[in-house]
C-alpha atoms as a printed R data frame, in Angstrom:
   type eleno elety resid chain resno       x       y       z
1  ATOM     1    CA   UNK     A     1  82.851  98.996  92.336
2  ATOM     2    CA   UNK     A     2  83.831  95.265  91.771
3  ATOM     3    CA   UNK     A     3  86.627  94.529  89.623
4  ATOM     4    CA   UNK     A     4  88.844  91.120  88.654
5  ATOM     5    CA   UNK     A     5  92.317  90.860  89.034
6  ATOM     6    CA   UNK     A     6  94.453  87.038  87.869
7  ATOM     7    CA   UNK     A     7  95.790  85.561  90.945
8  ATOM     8    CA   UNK     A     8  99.131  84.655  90.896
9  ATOM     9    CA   UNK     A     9  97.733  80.580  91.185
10 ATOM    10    CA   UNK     A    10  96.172  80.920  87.696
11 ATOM    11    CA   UNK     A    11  97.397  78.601  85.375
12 ATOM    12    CA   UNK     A    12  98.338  81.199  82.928
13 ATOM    13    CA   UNK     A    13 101.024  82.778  85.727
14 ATOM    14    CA   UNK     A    14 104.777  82.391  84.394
15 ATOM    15    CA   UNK     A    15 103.469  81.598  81.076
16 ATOM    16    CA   UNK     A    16 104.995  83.955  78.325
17 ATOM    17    CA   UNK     A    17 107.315  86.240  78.281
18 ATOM    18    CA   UNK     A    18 108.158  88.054  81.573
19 ATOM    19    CA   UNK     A    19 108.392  91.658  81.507
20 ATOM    20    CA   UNK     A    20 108.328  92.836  84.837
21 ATOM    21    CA   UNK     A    21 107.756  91.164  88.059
22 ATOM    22    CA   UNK     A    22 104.419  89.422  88.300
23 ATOM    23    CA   UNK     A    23 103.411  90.699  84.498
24 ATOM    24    CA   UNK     A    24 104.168  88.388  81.248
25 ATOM    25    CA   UNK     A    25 103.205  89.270  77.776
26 ATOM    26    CA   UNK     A    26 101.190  86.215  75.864
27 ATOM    27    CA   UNK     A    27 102.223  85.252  72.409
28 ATOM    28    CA   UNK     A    28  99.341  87.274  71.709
29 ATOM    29    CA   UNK     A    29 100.968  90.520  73.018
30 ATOM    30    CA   UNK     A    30  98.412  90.759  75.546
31 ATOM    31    CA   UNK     A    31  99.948  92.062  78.929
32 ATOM    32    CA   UNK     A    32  98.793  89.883  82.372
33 ATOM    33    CA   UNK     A    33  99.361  91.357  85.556
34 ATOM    34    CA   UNK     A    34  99.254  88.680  88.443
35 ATOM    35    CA   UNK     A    35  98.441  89.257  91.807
36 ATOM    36    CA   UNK     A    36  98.743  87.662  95.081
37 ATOM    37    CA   UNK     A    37  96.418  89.028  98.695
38 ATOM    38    CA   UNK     A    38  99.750  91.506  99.785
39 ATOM    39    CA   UNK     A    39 100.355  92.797  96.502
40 ATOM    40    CA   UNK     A    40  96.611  93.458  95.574
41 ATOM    41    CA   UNK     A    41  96.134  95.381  99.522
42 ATOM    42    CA   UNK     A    42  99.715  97.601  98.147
43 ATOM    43    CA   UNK     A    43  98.331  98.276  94.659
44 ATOM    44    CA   UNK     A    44  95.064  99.260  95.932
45 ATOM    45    CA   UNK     A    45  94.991 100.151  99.379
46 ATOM    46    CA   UNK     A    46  95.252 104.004  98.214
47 ATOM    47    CA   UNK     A    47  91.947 103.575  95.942
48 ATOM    48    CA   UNK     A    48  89.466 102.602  98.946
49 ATOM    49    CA   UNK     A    49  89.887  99.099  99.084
50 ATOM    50    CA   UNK     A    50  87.844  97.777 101.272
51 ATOM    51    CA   UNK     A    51  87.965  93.699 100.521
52 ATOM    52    CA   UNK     A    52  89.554  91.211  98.544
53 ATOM    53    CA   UNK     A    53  88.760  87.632  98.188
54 ATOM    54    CA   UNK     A    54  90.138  84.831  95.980
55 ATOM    55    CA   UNK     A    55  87.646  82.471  93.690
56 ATOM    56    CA   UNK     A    56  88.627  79.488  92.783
């Protein structure tokens, strides 16, 4: 399974309204979660994880 997570050196991060740490709600009420390499191995290390990478 590959799946995309918003780093936290997106442009969008700290944009909004923040509602917990890491996750802001757009104006559009759309929730972002943003993620740097330690928080993505803690949030997913428990799922089989087996590599993450950062695209640019």
């Amino acid at each position: 399974m590959v799946f995309v997570a918003l780093s936290k050196n997106d442009t969008r991060f700290g944009d909004g309204k923040e509602i917990s740490t890491d996750t802001f709600e757009t104006k559009h009420e759309v929730t972002l979660f943003f993620y740097d390499s330690d928080s993505i191995e803690k949030e997913f290390r428990n799922y089989g994880l087996l590599e993450a990478k950062e695209i640019n």
